[in-house]
N, C-alpha and C positions, 0 to 999 in steps of 0.2 A: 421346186425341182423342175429341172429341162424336160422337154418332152424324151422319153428312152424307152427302152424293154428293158422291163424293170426284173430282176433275176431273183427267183422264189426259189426256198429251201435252201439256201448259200450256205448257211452257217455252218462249220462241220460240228457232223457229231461230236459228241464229249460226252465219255464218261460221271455217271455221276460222282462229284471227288467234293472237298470243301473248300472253296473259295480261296481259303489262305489256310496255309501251312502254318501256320503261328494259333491261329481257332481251329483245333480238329472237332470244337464240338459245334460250329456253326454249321447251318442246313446246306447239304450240298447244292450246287448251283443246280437249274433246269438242265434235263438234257436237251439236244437240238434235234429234230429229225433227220435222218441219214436215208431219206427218201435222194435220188437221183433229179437235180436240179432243173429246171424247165425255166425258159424265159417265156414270161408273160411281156403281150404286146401292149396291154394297158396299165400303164402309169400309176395311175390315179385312185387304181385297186391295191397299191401299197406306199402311202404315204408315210415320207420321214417321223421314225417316234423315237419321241425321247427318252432318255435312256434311265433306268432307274438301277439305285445300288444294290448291288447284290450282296451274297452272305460275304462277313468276310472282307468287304470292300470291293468285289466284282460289280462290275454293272453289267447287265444285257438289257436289252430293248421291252418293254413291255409287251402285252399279245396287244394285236390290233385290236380296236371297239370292232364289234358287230357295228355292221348298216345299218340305217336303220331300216323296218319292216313295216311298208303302206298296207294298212289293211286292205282285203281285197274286197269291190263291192259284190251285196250278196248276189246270187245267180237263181233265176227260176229256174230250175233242172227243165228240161225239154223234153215233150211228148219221146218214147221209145220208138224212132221210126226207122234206125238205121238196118239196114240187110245184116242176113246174121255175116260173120267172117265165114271165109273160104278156107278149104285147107291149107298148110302152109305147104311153101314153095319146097322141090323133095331138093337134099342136100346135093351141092357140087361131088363129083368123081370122078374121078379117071386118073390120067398122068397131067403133070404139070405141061401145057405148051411151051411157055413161055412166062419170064419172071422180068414186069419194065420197073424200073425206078425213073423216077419223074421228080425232078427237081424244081419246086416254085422259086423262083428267083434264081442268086448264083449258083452255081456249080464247082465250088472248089475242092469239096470231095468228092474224090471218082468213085465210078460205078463201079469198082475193081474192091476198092474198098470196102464200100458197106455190103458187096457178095461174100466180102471175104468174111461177116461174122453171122452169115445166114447160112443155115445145117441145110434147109430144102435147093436141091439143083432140078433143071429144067429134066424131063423125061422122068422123075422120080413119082410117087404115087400122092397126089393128092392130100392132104388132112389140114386140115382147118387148125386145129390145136399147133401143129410145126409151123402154117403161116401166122398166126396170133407170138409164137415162140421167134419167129424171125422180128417181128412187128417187133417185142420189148427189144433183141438185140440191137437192133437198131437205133432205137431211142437210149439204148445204155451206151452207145459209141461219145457220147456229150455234145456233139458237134450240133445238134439239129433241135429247133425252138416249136415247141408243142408237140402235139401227138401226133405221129408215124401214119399218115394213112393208107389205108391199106382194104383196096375191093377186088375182089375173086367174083371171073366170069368165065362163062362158057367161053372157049374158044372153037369160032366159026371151024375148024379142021378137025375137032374133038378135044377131049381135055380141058382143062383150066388155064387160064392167064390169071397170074397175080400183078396188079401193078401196086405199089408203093410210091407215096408221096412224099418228100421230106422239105422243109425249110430249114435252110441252113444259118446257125448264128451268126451276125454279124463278126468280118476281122475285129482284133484289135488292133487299131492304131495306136492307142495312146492307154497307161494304167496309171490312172488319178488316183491318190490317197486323198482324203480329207477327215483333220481329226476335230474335237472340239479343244481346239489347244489356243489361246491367243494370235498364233499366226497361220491356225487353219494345219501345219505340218502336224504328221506322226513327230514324235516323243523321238523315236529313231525313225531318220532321215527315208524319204522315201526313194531314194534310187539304192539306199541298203535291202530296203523290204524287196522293191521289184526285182533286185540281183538275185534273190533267194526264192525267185519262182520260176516254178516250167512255165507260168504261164508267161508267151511272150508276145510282144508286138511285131504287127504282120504276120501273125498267125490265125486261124479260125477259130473261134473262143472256143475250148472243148470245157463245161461246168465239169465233170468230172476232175480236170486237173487243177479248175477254180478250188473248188472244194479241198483238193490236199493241198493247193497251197495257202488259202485262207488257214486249215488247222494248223499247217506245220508253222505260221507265222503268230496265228491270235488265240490260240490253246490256252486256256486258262492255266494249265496245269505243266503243257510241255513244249507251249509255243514259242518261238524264237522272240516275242516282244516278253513275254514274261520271265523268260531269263535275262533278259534285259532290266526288267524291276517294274515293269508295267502290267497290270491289268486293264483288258481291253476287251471289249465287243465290237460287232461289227450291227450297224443300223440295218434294218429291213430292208431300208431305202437303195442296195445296192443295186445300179443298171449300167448298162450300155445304153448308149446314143446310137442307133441304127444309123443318124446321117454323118458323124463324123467318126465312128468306131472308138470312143472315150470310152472306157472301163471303169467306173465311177466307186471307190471303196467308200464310204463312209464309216469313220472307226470313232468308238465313243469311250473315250480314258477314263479313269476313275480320276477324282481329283480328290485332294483333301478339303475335306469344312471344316473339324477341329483337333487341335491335339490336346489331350487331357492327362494331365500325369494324375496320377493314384499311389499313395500311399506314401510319400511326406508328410512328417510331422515339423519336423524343426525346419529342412532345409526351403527359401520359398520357392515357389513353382518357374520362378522367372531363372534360375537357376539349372534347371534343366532344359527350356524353352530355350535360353539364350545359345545353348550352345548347338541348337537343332539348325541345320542348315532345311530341313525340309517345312515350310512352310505354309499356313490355310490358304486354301487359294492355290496351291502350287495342284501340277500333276503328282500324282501319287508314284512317288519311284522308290521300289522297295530296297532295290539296293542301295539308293543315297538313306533312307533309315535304316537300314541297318546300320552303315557306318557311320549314323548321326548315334546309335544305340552305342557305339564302342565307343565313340567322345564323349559323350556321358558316365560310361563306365570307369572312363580313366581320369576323370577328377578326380578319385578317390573318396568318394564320398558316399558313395553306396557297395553294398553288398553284393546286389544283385538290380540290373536294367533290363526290363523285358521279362519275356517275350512282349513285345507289342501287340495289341488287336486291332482288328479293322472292322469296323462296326457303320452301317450302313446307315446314311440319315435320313429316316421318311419322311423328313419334312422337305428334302432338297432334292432332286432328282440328279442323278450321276454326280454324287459326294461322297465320301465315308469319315467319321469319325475314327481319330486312332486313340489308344489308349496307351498308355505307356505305365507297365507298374514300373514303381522302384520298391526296393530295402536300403534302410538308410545304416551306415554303419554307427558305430561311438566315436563321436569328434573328439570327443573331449579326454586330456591322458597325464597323467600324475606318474612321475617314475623316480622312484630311490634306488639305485643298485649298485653292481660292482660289474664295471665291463673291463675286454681285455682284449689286443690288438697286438700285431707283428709288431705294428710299429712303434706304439706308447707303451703297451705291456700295460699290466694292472692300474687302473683308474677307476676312483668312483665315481659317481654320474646321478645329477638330478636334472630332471625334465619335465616343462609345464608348457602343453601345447593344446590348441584350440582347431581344428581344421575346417572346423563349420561357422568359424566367428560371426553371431549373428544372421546364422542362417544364410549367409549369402556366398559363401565357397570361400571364404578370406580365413587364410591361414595365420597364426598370430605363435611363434613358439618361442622359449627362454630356457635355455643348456646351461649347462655347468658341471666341469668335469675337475678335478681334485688328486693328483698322485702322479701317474707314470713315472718314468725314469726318474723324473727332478721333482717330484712332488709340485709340481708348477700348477696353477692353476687355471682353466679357459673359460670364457664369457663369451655367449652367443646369441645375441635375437633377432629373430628374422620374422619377416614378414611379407604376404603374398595377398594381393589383389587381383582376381584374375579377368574383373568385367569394369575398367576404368570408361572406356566409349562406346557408343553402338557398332562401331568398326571393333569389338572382343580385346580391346588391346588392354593389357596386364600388365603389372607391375611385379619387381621380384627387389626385395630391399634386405639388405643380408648386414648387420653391423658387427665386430665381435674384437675381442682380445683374445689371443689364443696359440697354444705352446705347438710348435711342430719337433716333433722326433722325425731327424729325417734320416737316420741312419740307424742300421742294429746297434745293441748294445754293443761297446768294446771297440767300433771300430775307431772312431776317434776318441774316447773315452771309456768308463769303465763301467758300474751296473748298478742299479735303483740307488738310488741315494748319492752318487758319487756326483758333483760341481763340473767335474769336469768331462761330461757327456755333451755332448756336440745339440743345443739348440734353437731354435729358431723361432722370436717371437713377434707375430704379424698383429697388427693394431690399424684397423681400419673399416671399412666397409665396400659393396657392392651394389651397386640399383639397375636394374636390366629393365625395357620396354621390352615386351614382345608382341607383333602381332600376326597372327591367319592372315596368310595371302589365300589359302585355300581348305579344304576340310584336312587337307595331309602337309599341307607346307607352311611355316612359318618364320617370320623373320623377327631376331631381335639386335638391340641396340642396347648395348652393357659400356658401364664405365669401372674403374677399381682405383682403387684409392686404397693407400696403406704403408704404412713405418714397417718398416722389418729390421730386428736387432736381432743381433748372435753372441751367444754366452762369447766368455775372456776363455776358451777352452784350450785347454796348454797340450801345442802338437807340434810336430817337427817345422821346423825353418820352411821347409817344402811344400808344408800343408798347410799353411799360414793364411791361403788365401781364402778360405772357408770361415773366416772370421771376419764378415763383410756385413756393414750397414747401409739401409738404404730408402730412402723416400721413392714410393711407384705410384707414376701415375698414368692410365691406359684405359683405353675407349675401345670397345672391340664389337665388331658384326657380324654375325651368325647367320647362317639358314639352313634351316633344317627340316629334310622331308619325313616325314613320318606314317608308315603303313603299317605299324604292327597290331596285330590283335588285343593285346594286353599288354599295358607297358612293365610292369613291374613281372610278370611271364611268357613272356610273348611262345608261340608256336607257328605263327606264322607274320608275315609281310618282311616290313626292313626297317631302319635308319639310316640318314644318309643326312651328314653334318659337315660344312666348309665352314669354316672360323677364321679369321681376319682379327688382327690386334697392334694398333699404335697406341706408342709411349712416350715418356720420358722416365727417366730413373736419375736419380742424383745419391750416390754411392760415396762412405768412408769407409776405411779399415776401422779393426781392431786393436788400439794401442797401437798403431803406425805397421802393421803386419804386412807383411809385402806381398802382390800380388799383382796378376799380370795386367790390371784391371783398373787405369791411373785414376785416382777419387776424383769426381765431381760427375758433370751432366751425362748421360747416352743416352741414345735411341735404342726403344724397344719395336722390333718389328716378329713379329708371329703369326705364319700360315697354320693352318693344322686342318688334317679330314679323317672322318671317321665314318667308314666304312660297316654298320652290323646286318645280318640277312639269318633268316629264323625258319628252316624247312622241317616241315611236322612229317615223320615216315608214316602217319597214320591218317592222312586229310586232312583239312582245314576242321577246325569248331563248330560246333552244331551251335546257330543262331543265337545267340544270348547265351549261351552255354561260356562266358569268359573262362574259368577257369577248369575246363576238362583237359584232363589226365591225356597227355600225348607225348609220343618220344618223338626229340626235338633236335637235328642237328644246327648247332648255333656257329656263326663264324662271324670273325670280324678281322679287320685291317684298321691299323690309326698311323698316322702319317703326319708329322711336324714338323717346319722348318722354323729356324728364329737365325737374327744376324749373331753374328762372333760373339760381338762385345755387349751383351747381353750379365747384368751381376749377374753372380753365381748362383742365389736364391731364384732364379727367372729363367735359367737351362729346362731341357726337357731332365726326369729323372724317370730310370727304368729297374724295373727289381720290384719283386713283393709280390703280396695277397693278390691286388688288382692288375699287375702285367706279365713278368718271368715270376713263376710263384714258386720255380725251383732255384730262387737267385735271393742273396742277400738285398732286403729293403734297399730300395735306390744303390743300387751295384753299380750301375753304368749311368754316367751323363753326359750330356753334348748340349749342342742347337740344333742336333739333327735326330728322329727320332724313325724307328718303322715300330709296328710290332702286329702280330697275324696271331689269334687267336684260334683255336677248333673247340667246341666241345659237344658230346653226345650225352642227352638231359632224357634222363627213363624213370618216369613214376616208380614210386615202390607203394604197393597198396592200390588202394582202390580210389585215390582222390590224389587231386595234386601238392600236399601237403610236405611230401617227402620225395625228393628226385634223387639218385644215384647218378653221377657224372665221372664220364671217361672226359680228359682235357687232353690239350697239348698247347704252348707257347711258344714263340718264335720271334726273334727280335735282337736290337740295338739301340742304344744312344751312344753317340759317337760325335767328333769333331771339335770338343771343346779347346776354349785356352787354358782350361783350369785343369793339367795333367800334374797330380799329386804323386808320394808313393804310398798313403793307407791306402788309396783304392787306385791302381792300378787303371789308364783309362788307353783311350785308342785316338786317333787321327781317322782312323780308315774305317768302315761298316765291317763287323763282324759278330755273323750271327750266332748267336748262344741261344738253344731248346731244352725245353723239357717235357715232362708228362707225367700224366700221374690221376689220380681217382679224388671224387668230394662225394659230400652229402649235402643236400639245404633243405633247409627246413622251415616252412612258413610259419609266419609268427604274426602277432599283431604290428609288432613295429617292425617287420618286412621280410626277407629272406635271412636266414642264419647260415653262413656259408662256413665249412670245415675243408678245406682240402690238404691230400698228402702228396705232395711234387718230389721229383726225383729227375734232379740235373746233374750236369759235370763236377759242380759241387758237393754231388753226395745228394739225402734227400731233406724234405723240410715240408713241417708241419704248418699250415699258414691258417687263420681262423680271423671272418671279417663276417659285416652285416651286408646283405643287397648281395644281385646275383653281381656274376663277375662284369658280365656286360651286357 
């Protein structure tokens, strides 16, 4: 350490509180003494110490070692020769003459000043205890380095003179942070720290105001670094340089030594680690684990992540241990049933899916569904990798055969069982790369591949063109930022998704059906953004608390373009459970697509098991070349709303969503799985 005046008692007080808010049963930290700070001129009576962990993950500085203590050599006590003592000297009286302050060194506070926090004036009555009373004021002004002195004499005219001595703390010139970080800097930048103090340069260092702004910055509990995600001390070692006016902070971070997950059985530990951005060795930033706690949580693979603890390592000085529990949920799911949809209507349904395949987060599932309209039946297995390299990049492989109902019953044909219902049978597959650019952004790279055939379904001359086959093949790039609390419930953050997609398609009719749409090659081009944002009227989640009960205004915007000559199977399509829920299934299509979303999401009970939802929808597809007359379509944007109330209900395999909508068409009962958005 430079030679300086080294500044004793710095550290502000602090309440006894404990360490971390996640351990309320670990031992609350030391208090600090809230004694009024003195600068000491000798150095070398507070050497830098190291910082050791506190409860919790806090560190403070350890107490200085004792000196050590020369024994003293022994002493022959000496014959008693001394004269006895005299009386003592009779006490000072009178009126004050005169009151000097005497400045060693500079004089940048005036004499005006420190009169102005001393109660005794000149001509007033003498007392010993009111100059001792001026003495402390004095020394509580902050400005002045050691003790106030202060001697009372007869004044030659009668009366008393008090003169007062003070040494004034060096200006500051300059306010150095220094942390134990890699590159020496606070965690937060030090011209953020110094913005955020009275204390300033070219000023006289007053400790008083050192003192509120060391708490209001390094407060364990309410300081502006710790809402920042840091815990922080400040070294003993803090001084001033009397020859150059340097303000020396040394601040000591906690760091991480290890992170320990607790309470996996199947899934393995690298499985959770892998997706922690906060790593041993790093500074300890509470707010990057938290949001390393909600990437965790939304694998789906646990119950429940967290709380975390911060557990101090006595073998390493300024370290902490974290601990991370988990509850692991049941991967594994066997399902026989009868499901039912706006859009297929009645279908039976088996399902054999694995979400923890081998313990390593790889999802492995096989569907199969049986009935709807045409009694048709679909094939599905998919499959998800989600840690292919050390760069987190994942895999998503979707293969299947599978019947789409893309319209209500009746409108181009007739009801369960009738040949001549309108649909659509896609044979192909999907493989997506995805990787983290950041803990909230990601980028994937998707291809699709697929045959799509349309029943022989007998409809007018005019609607002919709905009877369209066609080979699709398209490569498409995503990015997508992600802030939300809980994917599958979100109450707070957003989504925010740009999607890009080129093609080719090579398109026939139906037994030679005529349509605007001449058979053979096109280009597929397709923009789209989606817009979701998730505001909780009750505050954000308590820490690890994912799933607490909050009412939730949820909104969204989606927004698509695609070229003209786009088959018909490849339009945007709007209508249903998932967009206008007061509109016939795919009612309106185009290339061009909006639609704006509201809905207000209110617990019922005491968990979030059960929400009550007010909606409303707003939207178009528009612009197509495929203007039929079963469904009526448009050239121009024209928005069609509605509104209307749901219930959802958590379930093992996700949300059960019921809503009853009410549009221009009267109202309608619509029943799907997953929230709407």
């Amino acid at each position: 350490m430079s030679a300086g005046l080294v500044l004793t008692c710095l550290t502000p007080a602090r309440a006894q509180e404990p360490a971390n808010p996640t351990n309320p049963t670990a031992p609350a930290a030391p208090a600090n003494p809230a004694a009024p700070p003195t600068v000491n001129p000798n150095p070398a009576a507070h050497p830098t110490q190291p910082a050791t962990p506190g409860p919790g993950g806090a560190v403070a500085p350890p107490p200085a070692a004792p000196a050590p203590v020369t024994p003293a050599p022994p002493v022959t006590p000496a014959p008693d020769t001394a004269a006895p003592a005299g009386p003592p000297a009779p006490p000072l009286s009178g009126k004050i003459a005169q009151i000097v302050i005497v400045h060693k060194g500079t004089a940048n506070i005036s004499n005006a000043a420190i009169r102005a926090v001393m109660a005794q004036k000149e001509g007033e009555q003498y007392s010993q205890a009111a100059a001792e009373k001026d003495q402390a004021n004095i020394k509580g002004m902050g400005y002045f380095n050691g003790e106030i002195g202060l001697d009372a004499t007869p004044d030659p005219a009668g009366g008393v003179d008090l003169t007062y001595t003070v040494v004034e703390n060096p200006i500051v010139k300059s306010i150095r942070f220094i942390a134990n970080t890699p590159t020496r800097e606070p965690s937060v930048p030090s011209a953020t720290l110094k913005g955020l103090m009275d204390t300033k340069e070219g000023q006289v260092l007053n400790t008083n105001t050192l003192v509120r702004d060391l708490d209001r910055l390094f407060n364990r509990q309410t300081g502006y670094m710790r809402s920042k995600g840091y815990i922080v001390d400040i070294s003993s070692d803090i001084n001033i340089d009397p020859n150059n006016g340097v303000l020396t902070v040394p601040l000591i971070e906690a760091h991480i030594d290890q992170i320990r997950i607790q309470g996996n059985k199947k899934t393995k530990t690298v499985v959770v680690t892998r997706e922690l951005l906060s790593k041993p060795g790093d500074v300890l930033d509470e707010n990057k684990l938290q949001r390393d706690m909600t990437k965790v949580y939304n694998t789906g693979l646990f119950d429940q992540v967290g709380p975390y603890q911060l557990e101090p390592n006595p073998d390493v000085l300024g370290r902490v241990n974290v601990i991370v529990p988990v509850v692991e949920k049941r991967s594994g799911q066997v399902s026989v049933g009868v499901g039912y949809s706006s859009r297929s209507k009645l279908v039976g349904r088996a399902e054999l899916a694995e979400n923890n395949f081998r313990g390593l987060g790889e999802h492995v599932s096989l569907q199969w569904e049986v009935g709807g309209i045409t009694s048709q039946s679909s094939v599905e297995l998919g499959f998800y990798e989600p840690y292919l390299d050390k760069n987190h990049t994942s895999l998503d492989l979707d293969l299947y055969d599978k019947v789409i109902y893309r319209f209500d019953t009746g409108t181009f044909g007739g009801g369960v069982g009738d040949t001549n219902t309108y649909t659509e049978t896609h044979k192909g597959g999907t493989v997506g790369l995805n990787r983290p650019l950041s803990d909230t952004l990601l980028a994937s790279l998707t291809g699709r591949f697929e045959n799509v055939s349309t029943n022989d379904v007998s409809v007018p001359v005019t609607d002919a063109f709905i009877r369209q086959n066609g080979t699709v093949g398209v490569v498409g790039f995503r990015a997508v930022s992600n802030t939300r609390d809980n994917n599958l419930s979100p109450a707070t953050g957003g989504l925010a998704s740009l999607s890009y997609e080129l093609g080719l398609a090579n398109t026939s009719t139906v037994n030679n059906a005529p349509t605007p749409l001449a058979p053979g090659r096109h280009n597929i081009g397709k923009v789209g953004l989606d817009l979701r944002r998730y505001i909780s009227l009750q505050g954000p989640r308590k820490p690890n608390n994912f799933r607490e009960p909050k009412k939730v205004i949820a909104v969204r915007a989606l927004l698509g373009y695609a070229n003209s000559d786009v088959p018909f199977f490849e339009q945007y399509f709007l209508g249903g459970a998932d967009s206008l829920r007061g509109s016939e299934t795919d009612r309106y299509w185009g290339n061009k697509l909006a639609l704006f979303q509201g809905e207000l999401r209110v617990p019922l009970g005491k968990s979030n098991s059960l929400q009550g939802v007010l909606f409303t929808d707003a939207g178009d597809a528009w612009g197509s070349i495929y203007q039929g007359t079963g469904l009526q379509q448009h050239q121009n944007f024209s928005l069609t709303t509605d509104f209307g109330v749901g219930l959802r209900l958590d379930t093992p395999v996700g949300p059960i969503r019921l809503d009853q909508a009410f549009g221009r068409d009267g109202s309608r009962t619509q029943f799907s799985i997953g929230q709407s958005f």
